[in-house]
PASEBA-1860 file (N, C-alpha, C; in nm, 3 decimals):
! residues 138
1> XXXXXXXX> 0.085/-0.118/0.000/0.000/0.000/0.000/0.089/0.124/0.000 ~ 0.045/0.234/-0.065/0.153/0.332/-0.055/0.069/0.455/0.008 ~ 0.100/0.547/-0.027/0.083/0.671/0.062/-0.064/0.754/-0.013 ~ -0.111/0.901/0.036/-0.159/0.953/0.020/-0.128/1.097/0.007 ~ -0.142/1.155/-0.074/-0.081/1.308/-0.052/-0.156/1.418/-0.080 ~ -0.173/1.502/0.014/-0.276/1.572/0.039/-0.244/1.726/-0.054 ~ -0.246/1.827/-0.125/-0.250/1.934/-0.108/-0.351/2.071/-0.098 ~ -0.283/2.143/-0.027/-0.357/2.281/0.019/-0.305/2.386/-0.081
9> XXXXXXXX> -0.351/2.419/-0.201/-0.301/2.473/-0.306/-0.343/2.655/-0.285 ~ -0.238/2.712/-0.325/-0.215/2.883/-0.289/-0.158/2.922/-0.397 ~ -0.176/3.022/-0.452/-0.132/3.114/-0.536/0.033/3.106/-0.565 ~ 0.111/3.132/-0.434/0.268/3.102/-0.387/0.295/2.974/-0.373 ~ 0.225/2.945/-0.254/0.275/2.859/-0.143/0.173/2.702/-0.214 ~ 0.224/2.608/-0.169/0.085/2.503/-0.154/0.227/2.415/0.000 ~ 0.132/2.390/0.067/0.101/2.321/0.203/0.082/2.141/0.073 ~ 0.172/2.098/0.141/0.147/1.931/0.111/0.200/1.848/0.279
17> XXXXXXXX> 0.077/1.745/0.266/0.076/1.630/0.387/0.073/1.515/0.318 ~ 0.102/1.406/0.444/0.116/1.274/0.331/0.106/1.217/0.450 ~ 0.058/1.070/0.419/-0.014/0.939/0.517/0.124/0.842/0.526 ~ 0.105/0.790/0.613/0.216/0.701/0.650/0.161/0.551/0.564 ~ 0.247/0.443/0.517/0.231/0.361/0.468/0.066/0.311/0.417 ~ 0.005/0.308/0.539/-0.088/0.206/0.609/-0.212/0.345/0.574 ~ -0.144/0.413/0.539/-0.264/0.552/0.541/-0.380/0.578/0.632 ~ -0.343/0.573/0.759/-0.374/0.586/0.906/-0.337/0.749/0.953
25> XXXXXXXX> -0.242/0.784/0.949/-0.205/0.872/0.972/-0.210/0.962/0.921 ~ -0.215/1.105/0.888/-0.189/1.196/0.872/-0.095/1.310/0.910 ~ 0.000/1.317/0.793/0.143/1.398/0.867/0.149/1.566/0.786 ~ 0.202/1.672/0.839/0.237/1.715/0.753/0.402/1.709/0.691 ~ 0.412/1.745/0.566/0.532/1.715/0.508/0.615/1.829/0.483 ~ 0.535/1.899/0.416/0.651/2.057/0.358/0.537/2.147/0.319 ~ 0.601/2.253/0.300/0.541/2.378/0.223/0.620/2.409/0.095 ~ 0.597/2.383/-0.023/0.628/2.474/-0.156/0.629/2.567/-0.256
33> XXXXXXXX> 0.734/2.701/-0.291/0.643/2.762/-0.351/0.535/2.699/-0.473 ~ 0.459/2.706/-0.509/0.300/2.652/-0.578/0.400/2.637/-0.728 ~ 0.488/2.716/-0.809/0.591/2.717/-0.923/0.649/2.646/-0.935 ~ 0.707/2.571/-0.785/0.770/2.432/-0.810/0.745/2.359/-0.738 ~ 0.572/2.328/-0.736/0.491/2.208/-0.706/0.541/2.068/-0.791 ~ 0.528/2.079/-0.881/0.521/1.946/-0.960/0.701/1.919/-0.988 ~ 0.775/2.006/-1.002/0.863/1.901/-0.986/0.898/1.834/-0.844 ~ 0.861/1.888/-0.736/0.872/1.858/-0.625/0.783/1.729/-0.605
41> XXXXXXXX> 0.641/1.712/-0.676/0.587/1.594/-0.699/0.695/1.485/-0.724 ~ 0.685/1.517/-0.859/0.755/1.422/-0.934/0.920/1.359/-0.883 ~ 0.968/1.459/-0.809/1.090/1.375/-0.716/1.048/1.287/-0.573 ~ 0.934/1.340/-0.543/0.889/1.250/-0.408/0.800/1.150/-0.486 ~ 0.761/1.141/-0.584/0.703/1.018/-0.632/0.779/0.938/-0.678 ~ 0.894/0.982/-0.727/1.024/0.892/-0.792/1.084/0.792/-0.618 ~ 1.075/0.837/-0.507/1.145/0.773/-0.404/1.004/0.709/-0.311 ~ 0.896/0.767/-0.329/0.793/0.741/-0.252/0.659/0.656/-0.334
49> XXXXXXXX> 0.643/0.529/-0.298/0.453/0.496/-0.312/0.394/0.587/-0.281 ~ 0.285/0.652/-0.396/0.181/0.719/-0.364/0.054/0.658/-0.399 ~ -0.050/0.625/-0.387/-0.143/0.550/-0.433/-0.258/0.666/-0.488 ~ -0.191/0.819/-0.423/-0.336/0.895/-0.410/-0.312/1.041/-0.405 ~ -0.363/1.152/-0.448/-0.345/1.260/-0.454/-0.460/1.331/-0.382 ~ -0.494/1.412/-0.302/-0.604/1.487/-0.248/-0.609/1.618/-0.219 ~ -0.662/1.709/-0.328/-0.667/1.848/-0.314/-0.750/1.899/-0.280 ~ -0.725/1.997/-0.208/-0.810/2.067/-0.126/-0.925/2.137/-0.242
57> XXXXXXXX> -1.051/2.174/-0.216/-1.165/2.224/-0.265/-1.201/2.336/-0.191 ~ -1.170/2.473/-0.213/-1.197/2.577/-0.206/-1.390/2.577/-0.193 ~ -1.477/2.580/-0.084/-1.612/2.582/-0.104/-1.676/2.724/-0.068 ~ -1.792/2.769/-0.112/-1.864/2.857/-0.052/-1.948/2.873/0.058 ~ -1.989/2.914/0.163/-2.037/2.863/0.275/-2.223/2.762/0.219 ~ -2.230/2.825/0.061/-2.329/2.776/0.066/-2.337/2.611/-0.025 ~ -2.173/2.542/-0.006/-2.131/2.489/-0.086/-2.127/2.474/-0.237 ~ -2.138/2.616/-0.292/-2.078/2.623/-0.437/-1.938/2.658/-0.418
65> XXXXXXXX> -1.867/2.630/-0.597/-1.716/2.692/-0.599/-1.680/2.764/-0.568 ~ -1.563/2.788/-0.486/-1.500/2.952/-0.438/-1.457/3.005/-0.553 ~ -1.429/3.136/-0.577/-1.373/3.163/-0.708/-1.236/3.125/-0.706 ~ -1.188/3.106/-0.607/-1.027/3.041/-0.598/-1.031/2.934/-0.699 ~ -1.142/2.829/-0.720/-1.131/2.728/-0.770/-1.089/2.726/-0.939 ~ -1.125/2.867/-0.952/-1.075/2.887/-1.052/-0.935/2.886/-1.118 ~ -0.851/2.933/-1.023/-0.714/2.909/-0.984/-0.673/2.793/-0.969 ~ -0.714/2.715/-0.942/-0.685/2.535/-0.893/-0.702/2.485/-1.038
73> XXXXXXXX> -0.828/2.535/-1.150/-0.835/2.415/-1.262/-0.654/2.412/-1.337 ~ -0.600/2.469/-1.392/-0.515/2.450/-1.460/-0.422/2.362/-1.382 ~ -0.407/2.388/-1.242/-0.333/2.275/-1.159/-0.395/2.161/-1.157 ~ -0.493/2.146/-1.159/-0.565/1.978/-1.165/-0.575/1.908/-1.284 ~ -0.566/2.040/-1.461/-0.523/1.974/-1.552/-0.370/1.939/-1.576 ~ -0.290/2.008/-1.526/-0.159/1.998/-1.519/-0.111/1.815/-1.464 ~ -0.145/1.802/-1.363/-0.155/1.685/-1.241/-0.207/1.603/-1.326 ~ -0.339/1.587/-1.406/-0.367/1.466/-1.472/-0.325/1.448/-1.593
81> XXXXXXXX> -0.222/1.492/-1.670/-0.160/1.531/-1.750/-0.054/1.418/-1.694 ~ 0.089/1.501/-1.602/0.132/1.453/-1.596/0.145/1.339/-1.497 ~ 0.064/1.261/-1.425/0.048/1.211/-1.333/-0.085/1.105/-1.392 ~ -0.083/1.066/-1.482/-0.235/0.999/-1.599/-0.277/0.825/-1.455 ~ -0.154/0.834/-1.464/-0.232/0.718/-1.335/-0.245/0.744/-1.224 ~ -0.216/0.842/-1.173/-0.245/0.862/-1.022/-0.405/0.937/-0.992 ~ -0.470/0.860/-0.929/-0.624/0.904/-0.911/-0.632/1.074/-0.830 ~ -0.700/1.148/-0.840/-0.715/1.241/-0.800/-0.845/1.313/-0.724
89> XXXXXXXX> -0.812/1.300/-0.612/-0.990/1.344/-0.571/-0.967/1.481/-0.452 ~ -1.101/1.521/-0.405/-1.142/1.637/-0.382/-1.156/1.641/-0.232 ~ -1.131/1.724/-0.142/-1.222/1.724/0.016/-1.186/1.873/0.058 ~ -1.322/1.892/0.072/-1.383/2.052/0.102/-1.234/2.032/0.219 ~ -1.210/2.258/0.174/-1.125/2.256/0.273/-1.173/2.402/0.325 ~ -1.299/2.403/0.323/-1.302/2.543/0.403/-1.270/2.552/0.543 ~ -1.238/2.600/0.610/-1.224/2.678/0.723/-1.090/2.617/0.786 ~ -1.013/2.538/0.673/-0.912/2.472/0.724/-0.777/2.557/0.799
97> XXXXXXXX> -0.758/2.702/0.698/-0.695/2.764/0.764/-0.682/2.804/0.927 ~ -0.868/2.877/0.958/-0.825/2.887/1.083/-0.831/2.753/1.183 ~ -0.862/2.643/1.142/-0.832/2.544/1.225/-0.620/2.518/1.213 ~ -0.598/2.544/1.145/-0.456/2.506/1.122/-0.408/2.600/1.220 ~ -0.486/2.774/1.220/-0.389/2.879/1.322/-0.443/2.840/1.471 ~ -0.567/2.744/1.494/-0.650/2.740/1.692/-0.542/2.651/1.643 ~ -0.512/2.529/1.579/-0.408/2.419/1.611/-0.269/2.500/1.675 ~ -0.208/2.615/1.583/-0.108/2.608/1.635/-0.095/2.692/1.737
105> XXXXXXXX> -0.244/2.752/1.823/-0.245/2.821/1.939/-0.218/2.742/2.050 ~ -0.319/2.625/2.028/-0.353/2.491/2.108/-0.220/2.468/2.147 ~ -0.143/2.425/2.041/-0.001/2.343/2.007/0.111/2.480/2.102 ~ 0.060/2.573/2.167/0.203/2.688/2.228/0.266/2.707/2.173 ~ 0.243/2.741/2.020/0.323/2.828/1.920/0.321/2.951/1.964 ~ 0.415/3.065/1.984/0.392/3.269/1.999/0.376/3.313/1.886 ~ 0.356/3.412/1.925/0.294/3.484/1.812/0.386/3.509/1.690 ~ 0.474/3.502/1.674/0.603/3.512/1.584/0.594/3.371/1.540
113> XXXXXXXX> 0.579/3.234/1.576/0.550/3.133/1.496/0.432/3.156/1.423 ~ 0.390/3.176/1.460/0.191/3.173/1.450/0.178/3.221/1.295 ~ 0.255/3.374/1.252/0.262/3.456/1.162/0.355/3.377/1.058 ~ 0.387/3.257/1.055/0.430/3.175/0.934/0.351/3.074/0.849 ~ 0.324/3.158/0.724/0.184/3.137/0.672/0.281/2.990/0.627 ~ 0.362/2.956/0.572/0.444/2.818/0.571/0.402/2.702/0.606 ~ 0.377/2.715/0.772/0.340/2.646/0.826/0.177/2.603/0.855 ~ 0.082/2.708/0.820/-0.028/2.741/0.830/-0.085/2.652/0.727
121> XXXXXXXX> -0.028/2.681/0.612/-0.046/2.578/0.499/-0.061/2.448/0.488 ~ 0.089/2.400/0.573/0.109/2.293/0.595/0.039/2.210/0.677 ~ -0.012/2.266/0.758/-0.130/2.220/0.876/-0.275/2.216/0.817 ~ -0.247/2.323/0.747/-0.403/2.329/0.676/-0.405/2.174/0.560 ~ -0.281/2.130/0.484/-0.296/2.040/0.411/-0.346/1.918/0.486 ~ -0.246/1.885/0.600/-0.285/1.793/0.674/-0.456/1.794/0.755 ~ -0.504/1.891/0.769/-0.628/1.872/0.799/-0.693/1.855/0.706 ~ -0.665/1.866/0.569/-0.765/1.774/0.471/-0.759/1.668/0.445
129> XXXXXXXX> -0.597/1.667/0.457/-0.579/1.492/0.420/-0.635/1.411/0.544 ~ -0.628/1.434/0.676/-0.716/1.369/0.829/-0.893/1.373/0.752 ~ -0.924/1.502/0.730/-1.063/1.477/0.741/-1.121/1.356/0.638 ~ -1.056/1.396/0.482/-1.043/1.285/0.373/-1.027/1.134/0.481 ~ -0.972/1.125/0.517/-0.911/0.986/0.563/-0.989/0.909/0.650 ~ -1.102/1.044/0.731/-1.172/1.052/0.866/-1.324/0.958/0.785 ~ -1.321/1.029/0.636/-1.446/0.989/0.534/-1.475/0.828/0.535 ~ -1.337/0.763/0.586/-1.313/0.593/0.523/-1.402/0.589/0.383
137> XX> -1.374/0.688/0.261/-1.445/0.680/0.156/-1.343/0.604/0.022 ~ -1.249/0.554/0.034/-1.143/0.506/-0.048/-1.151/0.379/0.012
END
């Protein structure tokens, strides 16, 4: 069984998490600028099983598309392009951010950590890839 990899896709930045073997877990992994997403893919897929890709879905509170999502299509044609076998699916990620910043209040980060959107990302990926995982829908 191989892994799962979550991303939290941004304009700059994208926040990526990834599941431990057994895809139980939920970790976060790194933050990238969003420009050199895919080769950064494509070298952690060269050393890593991935079985699974999971991007975050920008929603509206009234669950239509955010206009962000607009921003995301060319990355999701990009990904199935180059990535033709790796399955690709979706899990709402609204409000993931501020759960990622109460996490890292919770967690006794100061305020000078707190203000590293880096990490914010990165937490935010991993809470989609947990909630995805939380679905037992795979």
């Amino acid at each position: 069984m191989g892994r799962i990899i979550a991303l939290d896709f941004g304009k700059v930045r994208t926040g990526i998490a990834v599941t431990d073997e057994l895809q139980i877990i939920a970790s976060g992994l790194t933050t990238v600028a969003t420009k050199e997403l895919i080769t950064f893919l494509k070298a952690y897929f060269a050393k890593e099983k991935v079985d699974k890709i999971v991007v975050g879905e920008p929603k509206q509170m009234d669950n239509s598309a955010s206009e962000s999502e607009i921003l995301m299509a060319p990355l999701l044609e990009k990904l199935a392009k180059i990535f033709p076998h790796m399955p690709i699916e979706r899990e709402d990620e609204r409000f993931t951010s501020k759960m990622a910043f109460q996490t890292m209040i919770d967690s006794g980060l100061n305020k000078k950590q707190r203000r590293n959107k880096a990490l914010v990302d990165e937490i935010s990926a991993t809470i989609i890839l947990q909630s995805y995982l939380g679905k037992s829908n795979f």
